[in-house]
N, C-alpha and C positions, 0 to 999 in steps of 0.2 A: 382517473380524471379528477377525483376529488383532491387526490396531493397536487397535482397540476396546479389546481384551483389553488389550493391554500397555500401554497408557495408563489405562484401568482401574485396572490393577495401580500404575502409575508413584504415578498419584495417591494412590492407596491407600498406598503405602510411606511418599510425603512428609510425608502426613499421621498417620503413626507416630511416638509418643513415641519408641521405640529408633532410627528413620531420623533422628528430630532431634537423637539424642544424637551418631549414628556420625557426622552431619554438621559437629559441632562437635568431634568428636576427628580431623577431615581437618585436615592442612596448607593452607593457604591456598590453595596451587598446586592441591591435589587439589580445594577446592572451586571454585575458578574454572575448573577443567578439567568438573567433573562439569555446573555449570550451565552452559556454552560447549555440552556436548553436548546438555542438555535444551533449548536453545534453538533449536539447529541444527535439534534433530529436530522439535519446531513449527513452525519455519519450514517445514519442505521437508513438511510435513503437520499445515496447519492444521485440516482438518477434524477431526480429534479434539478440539480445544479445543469445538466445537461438538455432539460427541459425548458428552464430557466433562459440560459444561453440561445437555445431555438426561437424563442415567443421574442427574446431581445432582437435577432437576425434580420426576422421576420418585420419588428417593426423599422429597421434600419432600413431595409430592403422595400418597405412602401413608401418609407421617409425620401427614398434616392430616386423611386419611379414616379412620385407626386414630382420633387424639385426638377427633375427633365422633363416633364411634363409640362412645367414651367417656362422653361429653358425655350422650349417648341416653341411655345405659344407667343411667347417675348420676342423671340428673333424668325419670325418665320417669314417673312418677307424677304430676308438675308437667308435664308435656306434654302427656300422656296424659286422664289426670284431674283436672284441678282442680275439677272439681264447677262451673265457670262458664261454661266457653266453649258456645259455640253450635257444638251435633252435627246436620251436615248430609248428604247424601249415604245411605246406606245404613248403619243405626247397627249393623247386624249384618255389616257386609262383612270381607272377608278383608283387605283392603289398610287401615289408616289413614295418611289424608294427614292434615297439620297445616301450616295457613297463618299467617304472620305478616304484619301487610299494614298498610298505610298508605292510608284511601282519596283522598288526595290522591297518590300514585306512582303514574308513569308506567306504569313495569313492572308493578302491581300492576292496574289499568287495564288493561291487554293480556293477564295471567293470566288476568283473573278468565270471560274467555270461553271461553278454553281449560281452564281448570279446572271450570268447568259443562259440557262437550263430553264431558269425559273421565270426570264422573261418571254420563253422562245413556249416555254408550255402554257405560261399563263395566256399571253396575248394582250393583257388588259392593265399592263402595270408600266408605270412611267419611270424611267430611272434616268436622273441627274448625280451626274459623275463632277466632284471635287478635287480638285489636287493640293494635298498637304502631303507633301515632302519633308518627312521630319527622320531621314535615318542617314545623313549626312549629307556631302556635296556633291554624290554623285544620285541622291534621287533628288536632289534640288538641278542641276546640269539635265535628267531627265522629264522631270516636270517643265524645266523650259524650254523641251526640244516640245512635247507633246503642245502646248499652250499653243507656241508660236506656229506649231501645222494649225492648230484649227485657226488662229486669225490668219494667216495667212491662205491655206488651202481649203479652212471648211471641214464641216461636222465630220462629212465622210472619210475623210482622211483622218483625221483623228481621234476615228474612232479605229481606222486601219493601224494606225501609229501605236494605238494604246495595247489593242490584241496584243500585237506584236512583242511592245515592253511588257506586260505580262508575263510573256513568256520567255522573253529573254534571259538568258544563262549566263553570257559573260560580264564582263565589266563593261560598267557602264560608260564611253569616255566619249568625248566627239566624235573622233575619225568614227567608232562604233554606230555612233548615231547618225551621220553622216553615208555611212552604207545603208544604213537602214533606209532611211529618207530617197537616199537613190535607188532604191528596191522600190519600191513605190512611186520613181517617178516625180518626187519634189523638185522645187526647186531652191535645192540647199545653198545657195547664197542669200536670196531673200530671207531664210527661214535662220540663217544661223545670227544674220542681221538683226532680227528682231529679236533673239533669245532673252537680249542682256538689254531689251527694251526697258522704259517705262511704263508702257503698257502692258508685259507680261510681269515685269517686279511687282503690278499694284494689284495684279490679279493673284498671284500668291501671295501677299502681305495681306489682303483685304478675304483672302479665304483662312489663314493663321489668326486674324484675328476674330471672325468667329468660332473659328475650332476653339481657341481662349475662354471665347465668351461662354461656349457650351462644355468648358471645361472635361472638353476633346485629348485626350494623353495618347492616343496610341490608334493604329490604323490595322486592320477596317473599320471606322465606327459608320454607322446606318442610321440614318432619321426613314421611320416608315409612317407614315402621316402623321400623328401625333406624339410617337413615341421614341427614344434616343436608341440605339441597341448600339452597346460598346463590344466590339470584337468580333469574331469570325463567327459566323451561323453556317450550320450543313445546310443543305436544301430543306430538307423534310423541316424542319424547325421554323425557315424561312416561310413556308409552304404554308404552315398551320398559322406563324401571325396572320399571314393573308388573308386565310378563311376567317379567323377571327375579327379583323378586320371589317370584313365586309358582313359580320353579324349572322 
């Protein structure tokens, strides 16, 4: 602990405007003496260098969980409510989860059972489902077959539609989609009508551009009340925010 400490410290100094002035008012001799010493003392104890690096991680690491924090707080009305997305899970629960999901992603595919697990045990958590399509044109093609079931058919279908891509294995292409939606009972005229609406473009344009704002790269990412969580969570992890959560 005490090298911790003094290395701590060391770093802390170097990295002082006033240690970089006193540094440049040493004689020569004084600073090839001072770093001969700082080097001696890493050699003969390298592990601080790696102690060093952790205490750095660490503050990067509360540096990125404050700025999401941020992020929430700033745009939570556009998270929270936008008056579009599709409210699943318990719309009265203590907890809101919010998904951003690609249904062509692997990880988003692997969520998506554990994130029905977690709402079907909990009972008390609200989840609001996003569509960011960002893994080419055929989950942008299924993001607007899914969009245009719920305006056109409603929550319940859309949420039948979504299982489905989920789980879905082939390629993604109309006619695909097209069986699909007739399995179910659509009606794929109407539905393939609105695809390449304006009112489904502004719904994915206006969910991209907050994924932008929250500096969103990659799907699944999850807003759990206050906080961003970037990528796939198992259950049990999901589980334990929730308890924490709720204190």
């Amino acid at each position: 602990m005490k090298r911790l400490i003094a290395t701590t410290s060391l770093l802390g100094l170097l990295a002082t405007t006033a240690f970089a002035d006193d540094l440049k008012s040493m004689t020569d001799e004084e600073r090839a003496l001072f770093r001969a010493e700082v080097r001696a003392y890493l050699f003969e104890n390298p592990e601080v260098i790696m102690q060093a690096v952790e205490i750095l991680q660490n503050r990067e690491a509360e540096d990125q969980a404050q700025a999401d924090f941020n992020l929430v707080s700033d745009n939570a009305e556009s998270i929270f409510n936008d008056g579009y997305s599709w409210v699943g899970g318990n719309p009265d629960g203590d907890i809101v989860l919010v998904e951003f999901l690609d249904y062509r992603c692997g990880y988003c595919k692997r969520a998506h059972g554990e994130v029905a697990e977690l709402l079907e045990s909990d009972g008390n958590i609200k989840l609001i489902v996003k569509e960011l399509p960002i893994l080419g044109d055929a989950s942008v093609l299924a993001s607007r077959f899914a969009i245009a079931v719920k305006q056109i058919a409603g929550g319940d279908s859309y949420k039948a539609v979504g299982d489905a891509l989920m789980n879905f294995k082939g390629d993604v292409t109309m006619p695909a989609l097209a069986r699909l939606g007739n399995t179910f009972g659509l009606d794929m005229e109407a539905i393939e009508a609105r695809m390449n609406s304006d009112e489904v473009t502004a719904e994915i344009a206006t969910t991209r551009e907050l994924a932008g704002v929250l500096a969103i790269s990659g799907t699944p990412t999850f807003v759990m009340q206050d906080e961003l969580l970037r990528g796939y969570l198992p259950l049990d992890q999901m589980q334990a925010i929730v308890a924490d959560k709720r204190g």
